[in-house]
N, C-alpha and C positions, 0 to 999 in steps of 0.2 A: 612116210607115205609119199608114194610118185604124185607130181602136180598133175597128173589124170586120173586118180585115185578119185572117187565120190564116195559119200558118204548116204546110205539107206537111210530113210524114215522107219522110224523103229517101230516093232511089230504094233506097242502099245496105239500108235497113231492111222494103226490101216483103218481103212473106211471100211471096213467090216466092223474092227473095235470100236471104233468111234462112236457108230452108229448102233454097236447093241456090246456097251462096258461091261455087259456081265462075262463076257467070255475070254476077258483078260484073265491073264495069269500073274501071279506076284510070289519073287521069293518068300523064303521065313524071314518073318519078324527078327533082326538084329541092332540090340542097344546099343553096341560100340558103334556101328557101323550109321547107324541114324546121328547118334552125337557127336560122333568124331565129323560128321560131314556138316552137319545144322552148324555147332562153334567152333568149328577149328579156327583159333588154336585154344587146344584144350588140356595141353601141360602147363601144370604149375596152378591152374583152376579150382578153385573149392567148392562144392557143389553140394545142395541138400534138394530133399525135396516137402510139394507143402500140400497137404491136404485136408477138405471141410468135414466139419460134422456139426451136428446142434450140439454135442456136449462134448468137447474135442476132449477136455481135462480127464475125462473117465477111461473115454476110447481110446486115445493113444497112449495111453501108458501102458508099457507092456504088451502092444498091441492090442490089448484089447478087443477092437475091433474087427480081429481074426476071428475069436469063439464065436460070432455074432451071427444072425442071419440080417441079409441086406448088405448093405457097401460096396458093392461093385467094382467101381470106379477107384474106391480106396485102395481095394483088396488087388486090384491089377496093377495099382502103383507100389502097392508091396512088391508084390508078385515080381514085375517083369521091372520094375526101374530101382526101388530101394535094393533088393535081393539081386537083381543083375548088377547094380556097381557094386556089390560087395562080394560078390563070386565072381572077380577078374575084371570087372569091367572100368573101376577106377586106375588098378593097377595098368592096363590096357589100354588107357587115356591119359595116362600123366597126371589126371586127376588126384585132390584130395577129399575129406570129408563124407559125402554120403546117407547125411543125418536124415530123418524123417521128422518133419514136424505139422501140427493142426490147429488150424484155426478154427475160427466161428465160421458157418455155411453160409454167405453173405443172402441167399434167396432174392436175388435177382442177378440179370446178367450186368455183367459190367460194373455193379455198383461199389464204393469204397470198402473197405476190409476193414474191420476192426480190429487193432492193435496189437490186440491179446492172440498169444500161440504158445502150444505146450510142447513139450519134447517128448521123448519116450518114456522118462523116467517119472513124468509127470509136473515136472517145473513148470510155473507161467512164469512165460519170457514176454518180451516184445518185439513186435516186426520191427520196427523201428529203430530202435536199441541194440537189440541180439542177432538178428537174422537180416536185414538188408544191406547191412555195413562191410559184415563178415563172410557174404560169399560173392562168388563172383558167378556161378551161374544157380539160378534160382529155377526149380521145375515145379508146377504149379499144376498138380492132377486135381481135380478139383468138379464138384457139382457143378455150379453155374460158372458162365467165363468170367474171367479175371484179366481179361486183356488189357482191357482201359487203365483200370486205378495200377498194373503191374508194372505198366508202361511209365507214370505218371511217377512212381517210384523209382523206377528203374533212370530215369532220366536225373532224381534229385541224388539218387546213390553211387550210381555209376555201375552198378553190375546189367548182366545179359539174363538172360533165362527163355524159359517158354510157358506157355498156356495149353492143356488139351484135356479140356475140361471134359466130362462124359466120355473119357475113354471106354472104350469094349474093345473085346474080340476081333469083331469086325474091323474093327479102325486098328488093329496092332497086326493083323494077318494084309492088310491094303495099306491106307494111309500114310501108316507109319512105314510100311515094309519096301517103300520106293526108293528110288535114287533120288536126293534132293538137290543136285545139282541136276536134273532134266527138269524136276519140278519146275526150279526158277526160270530156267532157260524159257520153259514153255509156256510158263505167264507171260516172261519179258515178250515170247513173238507176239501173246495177245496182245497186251500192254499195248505195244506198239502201233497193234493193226486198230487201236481204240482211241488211243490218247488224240487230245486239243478235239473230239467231240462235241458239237453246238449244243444236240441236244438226242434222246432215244424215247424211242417209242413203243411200248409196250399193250399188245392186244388180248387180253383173255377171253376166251369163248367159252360162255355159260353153259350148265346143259338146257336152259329155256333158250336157249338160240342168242341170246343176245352178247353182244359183244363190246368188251368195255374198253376204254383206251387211255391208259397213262400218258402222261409225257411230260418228262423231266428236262429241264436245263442245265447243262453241264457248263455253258459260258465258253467253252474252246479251253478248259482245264487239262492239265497233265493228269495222264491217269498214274492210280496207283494201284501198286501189286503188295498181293502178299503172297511168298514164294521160299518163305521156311528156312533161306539161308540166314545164318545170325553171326556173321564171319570178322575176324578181329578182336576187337577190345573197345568196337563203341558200343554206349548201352542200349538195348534193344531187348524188344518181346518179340519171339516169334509166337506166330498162333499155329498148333499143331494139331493135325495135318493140314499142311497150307495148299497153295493153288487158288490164286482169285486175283482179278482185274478190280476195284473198286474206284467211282470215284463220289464225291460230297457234292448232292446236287446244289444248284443255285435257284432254283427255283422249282416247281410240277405244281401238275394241274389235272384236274381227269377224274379217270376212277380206277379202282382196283376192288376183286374179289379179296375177301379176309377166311380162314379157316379160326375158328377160336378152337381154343383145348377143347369144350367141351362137346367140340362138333357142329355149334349152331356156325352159319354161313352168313355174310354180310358183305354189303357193298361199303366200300369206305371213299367220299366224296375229296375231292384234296383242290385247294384254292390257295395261291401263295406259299407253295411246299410243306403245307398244313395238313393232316387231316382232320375235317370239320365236322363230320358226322359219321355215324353207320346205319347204314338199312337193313332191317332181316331181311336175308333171301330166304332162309330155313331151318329152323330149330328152334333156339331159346329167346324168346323176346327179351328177356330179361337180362342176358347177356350183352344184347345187345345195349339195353337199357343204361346198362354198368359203364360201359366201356363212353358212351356218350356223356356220363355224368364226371366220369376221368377227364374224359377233354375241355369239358365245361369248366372242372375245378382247377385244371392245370394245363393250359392247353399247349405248353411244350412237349408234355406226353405226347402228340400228333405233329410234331417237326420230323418231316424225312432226312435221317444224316447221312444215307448211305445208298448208293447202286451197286450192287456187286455182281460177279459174271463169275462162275466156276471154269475151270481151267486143267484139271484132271480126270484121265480115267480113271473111275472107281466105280465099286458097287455102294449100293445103298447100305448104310452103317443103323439107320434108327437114330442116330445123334448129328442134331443140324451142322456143329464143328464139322463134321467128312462130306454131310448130303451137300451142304451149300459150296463145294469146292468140286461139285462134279458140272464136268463139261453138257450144254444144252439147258442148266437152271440157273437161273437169276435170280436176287434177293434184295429186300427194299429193310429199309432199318427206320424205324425211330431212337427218338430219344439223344442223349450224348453222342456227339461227334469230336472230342476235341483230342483222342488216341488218333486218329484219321487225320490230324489238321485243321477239323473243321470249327466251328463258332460256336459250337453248340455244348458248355460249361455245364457240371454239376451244380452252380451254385444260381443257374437261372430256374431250376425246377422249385414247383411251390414248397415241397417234401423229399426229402433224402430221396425216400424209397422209389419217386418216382425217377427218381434220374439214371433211370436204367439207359441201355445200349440193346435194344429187340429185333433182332432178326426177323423179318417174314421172308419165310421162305415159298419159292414157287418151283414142286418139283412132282413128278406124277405120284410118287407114294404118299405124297405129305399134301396134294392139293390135289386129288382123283376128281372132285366135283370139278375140274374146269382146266381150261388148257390153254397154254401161252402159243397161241395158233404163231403168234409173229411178233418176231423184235428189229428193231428197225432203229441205225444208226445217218443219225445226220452229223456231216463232218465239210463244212464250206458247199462245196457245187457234189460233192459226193455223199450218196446215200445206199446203204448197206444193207441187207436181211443179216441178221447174224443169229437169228434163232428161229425155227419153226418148228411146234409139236415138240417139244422137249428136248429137241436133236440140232446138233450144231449145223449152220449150214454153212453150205460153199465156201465164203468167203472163212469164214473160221477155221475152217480145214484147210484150205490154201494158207490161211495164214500158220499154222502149226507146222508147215513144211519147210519155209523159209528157211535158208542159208544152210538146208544140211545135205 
């Protein structure tokens, strides 16, 4: 290239795309091409894959769980990752192995895995013993995410792998079907245009008019990315599909709308990076009830471990894994933070099951009752919009153009 050669912003980033992701295009979904790029180097690598059930012992033997109605999630990790490295795909990676094996369905996000995993043929093996020791990249399709405890592992074993929990359709025709080297590139600009942040501020406007205002303490923290590349030989989780700026607040205060499953709507009060209550806005009192008697009993359940900021074009997938990685939506976490960095230990919760990792997500499909009118970065004598109405602003798009 002549040194007056310049280099385009790519179609993905015109402020047409930016501002309405549905009208991006994306190649076919390509396995080699996703994992040769995610681990390289990926010769000489033993690779299985591992996926939940409530009774993995019946369903995976034989597969089993083909004849079945349900399994989605399982059934595309047959589909397009077991049955893809076995038609070319290992051979086409240097790869060995290939195996498929199931565990118990942990039924919470993040929370530890139980021991026990069976193989095709129906053996009970152990993760511990049989499966962490003996591969070197570990792929983890799976119900709920497995990020934290895989991480946690992965660091005492020494192998790589990935997490993409609630895979679909969606997510293997987008998500997966990007270049994950522009992926990272393009967190690292956000990354960049966020990190050593004092603090961010976060506005939701109700549909009764009123308007709520978070704000979190970040301390002047380095931000951190997750950006899908898992390159070398140190051990590491990637979460797939990546794209995200996160950092581990130090402090918030404020309030925030809540969407519960069941649709009832609630204000959740936060004092010392706590939440300390909920209000019905509308639906189920009794929801709301529950969730208050949660805090009361455990009230690590209500520690915020997490600010995340999405970082890709995408369409909306249905599974928070892809929504919370799309550019113009942020997301608040409870619970464990210690995958992240952060202080926050499964062994401070009052009960196992509480020591989850929960994403609340804030995205127009997933929170229609209310809208992040405005997000707002403090950074020294410097203060930033960097979201308005669900759409990245100025400053984020200026930042996504840097150096090309």
């Amino acid at each position: 290239m002549s040194a007056n050669a310049t280099t385009s912003v790519p179609d993905y980033l015109s402020e047409e795309i930016l501002l309405h992701p549905e009208k991006r295009g994306f190649p076919p979904f390509d396995l080699v091409r996703l994992l040769g790029t995610v681990f390289a180097p990926t010769e000489g690598c033993r690779v299985c894959v591992l996926v939940d059930f409530d009774e993995p012992a019946g369903l995976i033997k034989d597969f089993a769980f083909l004849n079945h109605d349900g399994f989605p999630v399982q059934k595309n990790a047959h589909r397009h990752f077991y049955q893809g490295l076995r038609d070319g795909g290992l051979a086409a990676l240097g790869m060995s192995g290939g195996e498929m094996f199931a565990f118990r369905c942990s039924h919470g996000s993040n929370l530890d895995l139980k021991d026990d995993v069976w193989d095709t043929a129906g053996n009970h093996l152990s993760l511990d013993r049989d499966i962490y020791p003996n591969y070197n990249l570990i792929l983890c399709i799976s119900t709920f995410s497995a990020t934290a405890p895989l991480t946690a592992k992965a660091r005492e074993f020494g192998f790589r792998g990935a997490t993409l929990h609630g895979l679909n359709d969606i997510i293997l025709n987008s998500g997966l079907a990007v270049d994950y080297h522009e992926v990272s590139a393009d967190a690292e600009r956000l990354r960049l245009a966020l990190t050593k942040a004092d603090s961010i501020e976060i506005d939701f406007a109700l549909e009764d008019g009123r308007v709520l205002t978070a704000w979190l303490g970040l301390n002047g923290q380095e931000a951190q990315k997750s950006h899908g590349l898992c390159l070398g030989k140190t051990p590491d989780i990637a979460n797939l599909p990546a794209g995200e700026v996160y950092f581990v607040p130090s402090d918030a205060r404020g309030q925030f709308p809540m969407k519960y499953e069941d649709g009832t709507l609630g204000v959740l009060d936060v004092e010392n990076r706590c939440i300390i209550r909920s209000t019905l806005i509308d639906g189920n009192q009794a929801t709301i009830d529950a969730h208050n008697a949660r805090l009361a009993d455990d009230p690590m359940t209500g520690t915020l471990g997490e600010l995340g900021f999405g970082t890709q074009v995408l369409p909306v997938s249905g599974a928070d894994i892809q929504d919370e990685k799309v550019l113009g939506t942020c997301h608040l976490a409870t619970g464990r933070d210690d995958h992240l960095g952060g202080d926050i230990l499964p062994s401070m919760f009052k009960k196992h099951e509480n020591s989850t990792h929960d994403d609340i997500l804030f995205a127009p499909h997933k929170t229609p009752n209310f809208n992040i009118s405005q997000v707002r970065m403090k950074r020294g004598a410097q203060q930033e919009i960097l979201i308005e109405n669900f759409r990245p602003a100025r400053y984020l798009m200026d930042a996504l153009a840097v150096g090309r």
